[in-house]
N, C-alpha and C positions, 0 to 999 in steps of 0.2 A: 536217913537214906530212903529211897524210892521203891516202892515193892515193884514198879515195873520192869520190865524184863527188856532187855534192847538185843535186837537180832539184828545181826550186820553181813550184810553181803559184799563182796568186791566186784567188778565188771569192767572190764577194758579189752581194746579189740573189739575184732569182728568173730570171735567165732563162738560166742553166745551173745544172740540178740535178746530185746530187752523184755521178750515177751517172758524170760528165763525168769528176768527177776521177778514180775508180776506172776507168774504163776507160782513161783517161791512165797511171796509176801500172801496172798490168797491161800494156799495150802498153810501157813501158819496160822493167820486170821483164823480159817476153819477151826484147824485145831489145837491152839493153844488156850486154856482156859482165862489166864488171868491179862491184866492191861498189860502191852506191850509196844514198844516203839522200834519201825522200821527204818535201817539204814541202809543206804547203797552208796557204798564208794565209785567213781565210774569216771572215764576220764573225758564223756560229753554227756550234756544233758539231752536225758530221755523220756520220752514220754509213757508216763506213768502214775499208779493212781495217787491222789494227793496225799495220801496216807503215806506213802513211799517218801521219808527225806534222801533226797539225793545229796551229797556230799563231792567234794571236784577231788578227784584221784590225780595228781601232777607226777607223772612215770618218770621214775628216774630219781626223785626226789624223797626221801633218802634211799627206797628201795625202789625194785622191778621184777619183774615177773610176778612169779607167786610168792615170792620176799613183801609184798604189800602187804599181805597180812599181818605183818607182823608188825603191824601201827595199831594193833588195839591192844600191844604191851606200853606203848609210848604211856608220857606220863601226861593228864590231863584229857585222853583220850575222848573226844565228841564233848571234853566241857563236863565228865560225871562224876561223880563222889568216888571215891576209894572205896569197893566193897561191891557196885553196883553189881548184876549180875549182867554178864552178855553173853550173846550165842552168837556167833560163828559159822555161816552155814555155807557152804560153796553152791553155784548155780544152777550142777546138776542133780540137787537134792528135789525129791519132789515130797511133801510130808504125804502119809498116806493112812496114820493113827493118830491117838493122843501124843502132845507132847509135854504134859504135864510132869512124868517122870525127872524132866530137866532140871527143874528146879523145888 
């Protein structure tokens, strides 16, 4: 199993633009200690730093609205081992400490 830590964000619509998610993925950069891989689920590709894997959000499919979260119980979820550790973070999180505690 992978000590990396995978932080996953959602984004669809308009009414957080993408500057939400790059200021999210930067405030973790900052402060999270250890490797970590970025995801953003989103239902159009955004321009964002390359560190950022975007992932295509298909609304409606099996859920919608804020029911899209709940694709990181699915089984097989992003292709990771059973056990991995993930974090979950909505877009209007700004990190503003450590976040070592997490994990």
């Amino acid at each position: 199993m992978s000590d990396k830590v995978h932080f996953v964000c959602f984004r669809w619509g308009t009414r957080y633009p993408a500057i939400y998610v790059e200021r999210l993925y930067r405030s973790i950069a900052k402060w999270f200690p250890r490797a970590f891989a970025f995801h953003c689920f989103t239902d159009q590709v955004l321009d964002l730093p390359a560190a950022v894997q975007q992932h295509e959000l298909v609304l409606g499919r099996p859920f919608s609205g804020n029911w899209n979260k709940e694709r990181v119980f699915s089984r097989d979820f992003l292709g990771l081992e059973n056990g991995t550790t993930i974090v979950v973070m909505d877009l209007d999180v700004l990190v503003v400490g450590g976040l070592a505690f997490l994990v």
